[in-house]
C-alpha positions in Angstrom: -14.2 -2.8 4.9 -14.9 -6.1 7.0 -16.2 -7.6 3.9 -13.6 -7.0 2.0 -10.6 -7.7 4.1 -11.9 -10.5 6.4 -11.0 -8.4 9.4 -13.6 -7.5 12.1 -14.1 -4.0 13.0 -11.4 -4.6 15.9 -9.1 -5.4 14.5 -9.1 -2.8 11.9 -9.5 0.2 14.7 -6.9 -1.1 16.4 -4.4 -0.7 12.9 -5.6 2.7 12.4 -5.1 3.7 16.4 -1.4 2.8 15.4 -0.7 -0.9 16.2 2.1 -2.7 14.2 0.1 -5.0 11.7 2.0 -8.1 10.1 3.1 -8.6 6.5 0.1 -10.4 6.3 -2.4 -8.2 8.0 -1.2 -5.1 5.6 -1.7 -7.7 2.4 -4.8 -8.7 3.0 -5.9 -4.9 4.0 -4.3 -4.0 0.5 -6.2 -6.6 -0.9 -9.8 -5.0 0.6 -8.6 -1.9 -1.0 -7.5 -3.2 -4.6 -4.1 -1.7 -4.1 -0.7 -3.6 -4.5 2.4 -2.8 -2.6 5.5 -2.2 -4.1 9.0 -2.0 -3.2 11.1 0.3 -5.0 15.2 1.1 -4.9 15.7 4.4 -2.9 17.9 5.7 -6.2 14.8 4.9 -8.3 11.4 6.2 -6.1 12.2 9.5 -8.0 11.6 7.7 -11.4 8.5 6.0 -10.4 7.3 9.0 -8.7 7.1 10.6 -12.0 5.8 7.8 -13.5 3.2 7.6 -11.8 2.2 11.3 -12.0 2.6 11.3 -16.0 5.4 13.6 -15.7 8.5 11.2 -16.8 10.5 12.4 -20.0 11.8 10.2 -22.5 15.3 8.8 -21.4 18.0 10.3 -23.8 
């Protein structure tokens, strides 16, 4: 993961023993991981839920 994420192996232990990363920290582990983040509405996480496990209907 180092590699990846420019972080050294104490830095990433010390995220997953629960410490509060900054915005930046959590992009750039994204970014090791080729994931994005998103932010979605609370009224619409439903939608994209579905979405995003192929089971969303047509909209009438």
């Amino acid at each position: 993961m180092r590699m990846k994420t420019g972080m050294t192996q104490q830095q990433y232990q010390k995220i997953e023993a629960g410490a509060d990363p900054r915005l930046s920290t959590l992009l750039r582990l994204l970014e090791g991981m080729d994931l994005e983040m998103m932010l979605v509405p609370r009224q619409r996480v439903q939608e994209v839920q579905a979405l995003l496990d192929g089971t969303q209907t047509d909209p009438e």
